[in-house]
Steps between C-alpha positions, in 0.01 A plus 500: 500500500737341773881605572593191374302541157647851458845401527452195211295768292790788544797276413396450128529843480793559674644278264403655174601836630834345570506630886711267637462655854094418492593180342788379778239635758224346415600151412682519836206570675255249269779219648507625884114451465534172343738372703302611817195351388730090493422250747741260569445144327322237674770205671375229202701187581464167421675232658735764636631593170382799315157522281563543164328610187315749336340771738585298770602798705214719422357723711238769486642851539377682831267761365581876586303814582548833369628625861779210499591599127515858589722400819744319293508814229526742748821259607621505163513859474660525873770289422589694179494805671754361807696432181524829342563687776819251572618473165488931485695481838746300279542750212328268298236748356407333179377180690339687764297676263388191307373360851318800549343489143391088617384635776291821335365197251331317797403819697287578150329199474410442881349861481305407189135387575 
């Protein structure tokens, strides 16, 4: 099973065990994939004035490999852990400890194979 599968199959779970750390971590990292994987729209013009209608602006998605997926996880959990350590150097424990917990969520799933 891919990274990318793993993470869709873990967050139905997350969500009927009510962890809202997996949850916040995973959709976050479902939508850094997704978003890495859009192409810009094609220029569609007419005339010089905008196309317009339905799926006008549709484009295929660029299509990802697991090492590019596991790049922009391994990101994800980076980023959170940056985080943490700067919100504990703030004396804002609680927070840093819910990044942490985010960034445990990912760390599980990205070992999983």
């Amino acid at each position: 099973m891919t990274l990318r599968r793993r993470l869709q199959a873990a967050l139905p779970s997350a969500i009927r065990d009510r962890d809202a750390a997996a949850v916040a971590a995973l959709r976050s990292a479902l939508a850094a994939i997704e978003n890495a994987a859009a192409v810009p729209p094609p220029d569609r013009t007419a005339f010089g004035l905008p196309a317009v209608g339905l799926g006008v602006t549709e484009v295929a998605r660029r299509v990802q490999d697991d090492a590019e997926v596991e790049r922009i996880v391994r990101a994800e959990i980076a980023e959170r852990r940056i985080a943490a350590d700067e919100y504990e150097r703030l004396g804002r424990a609680e927070r840093a400890g819910r990044l942490r917990a985010e960034a445990q969520a990912l760390v599980t799933q990205l070992n999983r194979t």
